[in-house]
C-alpha positions in Angstrom: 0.0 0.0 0.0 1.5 3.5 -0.8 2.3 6.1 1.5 -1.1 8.3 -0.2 -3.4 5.8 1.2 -2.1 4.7 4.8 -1.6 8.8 6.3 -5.8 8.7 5.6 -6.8 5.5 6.9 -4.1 6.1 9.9 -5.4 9.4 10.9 -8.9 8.5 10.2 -8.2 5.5 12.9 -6.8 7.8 15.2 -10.0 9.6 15.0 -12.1 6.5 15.7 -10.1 5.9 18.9 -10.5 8.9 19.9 -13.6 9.7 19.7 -14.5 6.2 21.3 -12.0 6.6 24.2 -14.3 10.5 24.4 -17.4 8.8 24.7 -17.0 5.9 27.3 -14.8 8.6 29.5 -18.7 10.8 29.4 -20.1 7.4 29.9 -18.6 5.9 32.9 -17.5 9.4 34.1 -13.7 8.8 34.0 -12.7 10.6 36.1 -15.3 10.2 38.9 -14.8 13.6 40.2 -16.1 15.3 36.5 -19.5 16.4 36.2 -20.8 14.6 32.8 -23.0 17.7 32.2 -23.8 21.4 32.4 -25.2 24.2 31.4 -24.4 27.6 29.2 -26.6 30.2 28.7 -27.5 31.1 25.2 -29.0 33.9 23.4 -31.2 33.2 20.6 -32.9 35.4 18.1 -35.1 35.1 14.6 -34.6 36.3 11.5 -37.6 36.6 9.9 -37.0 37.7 5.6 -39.4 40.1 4.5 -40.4 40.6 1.1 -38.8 43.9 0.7 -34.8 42.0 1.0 -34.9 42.9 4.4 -34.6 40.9 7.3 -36.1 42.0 10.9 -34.8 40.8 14.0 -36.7 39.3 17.1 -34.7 38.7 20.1 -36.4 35.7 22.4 -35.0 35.2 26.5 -31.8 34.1 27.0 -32.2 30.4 27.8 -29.8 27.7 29.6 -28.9 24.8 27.1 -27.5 21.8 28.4 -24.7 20.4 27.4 -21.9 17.6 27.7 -18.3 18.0 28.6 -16.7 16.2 26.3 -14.2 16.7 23.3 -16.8 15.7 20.4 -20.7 15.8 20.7 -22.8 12.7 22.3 -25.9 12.0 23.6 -27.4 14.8 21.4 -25.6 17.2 23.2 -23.1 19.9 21.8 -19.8 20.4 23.9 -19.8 22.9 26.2 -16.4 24.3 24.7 -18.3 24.8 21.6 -21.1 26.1 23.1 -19.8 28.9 25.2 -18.2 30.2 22.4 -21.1 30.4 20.3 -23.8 31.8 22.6 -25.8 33.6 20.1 -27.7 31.5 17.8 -29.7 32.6 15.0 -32.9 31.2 13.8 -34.1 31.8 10.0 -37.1 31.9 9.1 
């Protein structure tokens, strides 16, 4: 096999593990003493499109989002790393 095809399947491997090794540390809390879960708050608004090319803004209540503590997403959660540096969201509509 040539050097072009192993570097992909090896990192691509090394992704697997890890993401395994991420997901039975949130699983069996490894360590004990981390907290699986938690919260961020986030700020959300809509942006509604108007006929005119315009686009008018509705801000909603900030609202806490849970989420996991973890290096990749699981369980349906996002990462709290991600999360808390994305803490606006925008909704279009």
């Amino acid at each position: 096999m040539s050097l072009r095809w192993r570097v992909p399947i090896v990192v691509a491997v090394c992704l697997i593990v890890v993401y395994g090794l991420d997901d039975l540390s949130l699983r069996f809390r490894i360590p004990k003493s981390r907290q699986p879960f938690g919260t961020v708050t986030v700020h959300r608004y809509d942006a509604i499109s108007e006929k005119n090319n315009k686009v008018e803004f509705v801000y909603e209540d900030p609202v806490n989002v849970t989420c996991v503590r973890s290096l990749f997403p699981h369980l349906g959660y996002t990462p709290c790393w991600y999360l808390a540096r994305h803490t606006e969201q925008r909704i279009n509509y």
